[in-house]
C-alpha positions, 0 to 999 in steps of 0.5 A: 259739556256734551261737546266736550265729552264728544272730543273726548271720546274721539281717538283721532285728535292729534296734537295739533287738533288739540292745540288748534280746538284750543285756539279757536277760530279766530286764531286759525290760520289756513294753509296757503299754498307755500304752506302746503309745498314744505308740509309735503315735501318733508312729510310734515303731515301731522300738522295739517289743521282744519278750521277749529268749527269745522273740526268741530262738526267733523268730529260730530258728524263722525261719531253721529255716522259711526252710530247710523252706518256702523263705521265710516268705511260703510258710510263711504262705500254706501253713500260716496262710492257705491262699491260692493265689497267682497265678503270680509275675512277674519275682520281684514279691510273690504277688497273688491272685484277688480279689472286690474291688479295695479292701482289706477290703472282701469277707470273702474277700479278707482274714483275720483271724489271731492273731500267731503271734510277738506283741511283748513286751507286758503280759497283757492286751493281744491282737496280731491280725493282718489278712491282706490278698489287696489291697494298700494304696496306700502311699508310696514309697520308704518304704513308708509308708501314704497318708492315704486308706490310713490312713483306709480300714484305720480305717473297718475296725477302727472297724466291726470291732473298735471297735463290737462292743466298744463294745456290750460295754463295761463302765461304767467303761469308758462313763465313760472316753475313748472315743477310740479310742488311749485306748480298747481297740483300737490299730492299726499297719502297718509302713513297709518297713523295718520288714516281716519279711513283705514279700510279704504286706500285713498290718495289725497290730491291738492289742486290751486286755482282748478278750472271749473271744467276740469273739476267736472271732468275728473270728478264727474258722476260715476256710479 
């Protein structure tokens, strides 16, 4: 009962969830990589699902940190990334002191982090997630990125991501696509709808097979 309650009362369960939580584990099936390739390229993210338990201690977790921290943004600032945020305004999200005015620009104004609550996926895929200090221009209402937005966050996951697994990759590999959704690295930004940290600007990144080397490398430990 108190499981149900604590659904109940969690205003980020979409449709899907709902489904999904219905179906339990044993129906669930994770999102392989050709899954992810349509679900990003028609901005089908909505369906994206986690592992019926997992959600379920997700949604627990969220309501048990809202209660100690005040709100998930805190959390994230105080534990994961250890930003100062400048004094708020008129309850607007936190902004920060910045080296530079365009987002990934200066290693300092940006982190990458592994997903502490990744999706529902298959083994061998790897959910990054980059933290931003700067803003991404978006379009309103709907929170969806511009075009320059979309090529700006791609020049940083090409030069990021992309080439140092390419001069990683296996012949097999060299013989394949080289296109980047039919490659190793896929990358997605939720619209507004669909934020559970609204307050922060964050830029999903989905990584196949990603050598533990590199893994270190971008994530690393920065204070």
């Amino acid at each position: 009962m108190a499981d149900d309650v604590e659904l109940g009362s969690f205003p980020g369960l979409t449709p899907t969830d709902r489904e999904n939580l219905a179906g339990g584990d044993e129906n669930f099936k994770p999102h392989d990589w050709d899954d992810l390739i349509d679900i990003i390229a028609t901005n089908n993210l909505a369906i994206l699902k986690r592992k019926p338990s997992h959600l379920r201690r997700y949604i627990k977790w969220t309501n048990q940190t809202k209660n100690t921290y005040g709100s998930i943004t805190a959390f994230i600032l105080s534990e994961r990334l250890y930003w100062k945020a400048l004094p708020l305004v008129n309850g607007e999200s936190p902004s920060f002191q910045c080296n530079n005015t365009v987002p990934f620009t200066d290693p300092n104004d940006y982190k990458i982090l592994l997903n502490d609550w990744p999706y529902g996926f298959t083994s061998d895929v790897t959910h990054i997630v980059i933290w931003s200090k700067v803003r991404i221009a978006e379009q309103k209402p709907e929170g969806y990125l511009r075009p320059e937005s979309a090529a700006l966050v791609e020049r940083f996951v090409q030069r990021t991501f992309v080439e140092p697994l390419s001069s990683q990759r296996s012949k097999e590999d060299v013989a394949g696509d080289s296109d980047r959704q039919h490659g190793r690295v896929l990358w997605f930004r939720n619209w507004t709808g669909l934020q559970s940290v609204r307050g922060l600007e964050h830029v999903h990144v989905l990584v196949r097979d990603a050598p533990r080397d590199l893994l270190d490398s971008w994530i690393g430990d920065r204070p």
